[in-house]
C-alpha positions in Angstrom: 46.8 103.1 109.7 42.8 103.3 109.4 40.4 104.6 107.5 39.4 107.8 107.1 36.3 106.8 108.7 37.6 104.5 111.5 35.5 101.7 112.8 35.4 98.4 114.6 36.8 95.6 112.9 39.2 97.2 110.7 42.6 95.6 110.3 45.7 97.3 111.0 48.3 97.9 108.4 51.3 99.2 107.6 51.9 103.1 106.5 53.9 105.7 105.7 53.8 108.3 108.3 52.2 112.1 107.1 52.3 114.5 109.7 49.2 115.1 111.7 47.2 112.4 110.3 44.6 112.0 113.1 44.9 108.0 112.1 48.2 107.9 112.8 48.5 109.3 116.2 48.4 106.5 119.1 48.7 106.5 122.8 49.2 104.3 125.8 46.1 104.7 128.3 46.5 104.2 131.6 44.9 100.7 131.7 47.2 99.5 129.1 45.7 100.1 126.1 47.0 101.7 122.4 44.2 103.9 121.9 44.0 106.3 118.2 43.7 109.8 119.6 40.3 111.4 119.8 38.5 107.9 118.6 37.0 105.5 120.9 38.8 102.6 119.0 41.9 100.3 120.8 44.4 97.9 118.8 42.6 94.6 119.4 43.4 91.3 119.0 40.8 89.9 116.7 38.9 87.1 118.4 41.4 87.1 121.5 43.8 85.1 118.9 47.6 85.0 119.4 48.5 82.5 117.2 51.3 83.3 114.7 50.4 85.0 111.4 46.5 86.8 112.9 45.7 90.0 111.6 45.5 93.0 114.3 42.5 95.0 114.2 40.8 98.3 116.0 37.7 97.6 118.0 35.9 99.7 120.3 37.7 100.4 123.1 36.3 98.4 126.3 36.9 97.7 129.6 37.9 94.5 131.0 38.7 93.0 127.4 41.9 91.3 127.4 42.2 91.1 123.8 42.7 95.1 124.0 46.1 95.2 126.8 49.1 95.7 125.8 52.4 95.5 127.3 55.4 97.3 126.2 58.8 94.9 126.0 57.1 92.4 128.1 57.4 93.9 131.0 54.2 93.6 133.8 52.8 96.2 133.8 54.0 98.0 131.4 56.4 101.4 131.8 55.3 105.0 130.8 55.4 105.4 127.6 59.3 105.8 126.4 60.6 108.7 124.4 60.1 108.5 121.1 63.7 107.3 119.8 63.6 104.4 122.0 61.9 101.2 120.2 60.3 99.0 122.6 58.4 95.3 121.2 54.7 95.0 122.2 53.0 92.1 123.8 49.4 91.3 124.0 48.3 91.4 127.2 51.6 90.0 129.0 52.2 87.3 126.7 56.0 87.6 125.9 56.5 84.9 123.6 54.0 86.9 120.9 54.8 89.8 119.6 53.0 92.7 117.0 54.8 92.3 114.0 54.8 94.0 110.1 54.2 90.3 108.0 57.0 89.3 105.8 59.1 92.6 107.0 57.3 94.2 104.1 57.4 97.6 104.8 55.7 98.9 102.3 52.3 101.2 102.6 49.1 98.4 102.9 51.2 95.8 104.5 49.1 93.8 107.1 50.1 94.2 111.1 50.0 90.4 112.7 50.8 88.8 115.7 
């Protein structure tokens, strides 16, 4: 979830979901992105770092940065977007041994998103 006020830098956490929350609402571009609807912000790796346990932040969405693609059950490239009772992992930019993850599998509201 972010901010009311969304920015770059702003790490990603866990929320419950409220119905038309304009923070809440993602989608796949077509370059392989997860892009927060009607903001120029992307789910970014911070500092291009897969390592285990890094927080996942929003940046401003830009081309040709690696840390921002996104594959979707580590398949190259990535399939439309599935409906939404399927559940798919995602993979940062084709890397298939890392995987976006809740930490701890607390899923409680304020619960940092990681690699």
């Amino acid at each position: 979830m972010l901010h009311a006020d969304p920015t770059s830098g702003v790490g990603m956490k866990i929320w419950q979901c409220y119905s038309g929350l304009v923070q809440q609402q993602w989608y796949l571009t077509d370059d392989h992105r997860i892009a927060v609807e009607g903001q120029d912000l992307c789910l970014d790796l911070t500092n291009g770092n897969t390592a285990d346990g890094t927080q996942v932040q929003t940046w401003s969405c830009t081309d040709n940065n690696n840390n921002q693609v996104w594959n979707l059950g580590g398949t190259t490239p990535p399939p439309p977007p599935p409906p939404a009772s399927n559940v798919v992992q995602l993979h940062p930019n084709g890397d298939s041994s890392k995987c976006l993850d809740v930490r701890a599998a607390e899923y409680a509201n304020g619960t940092p998103v990681q690699m």
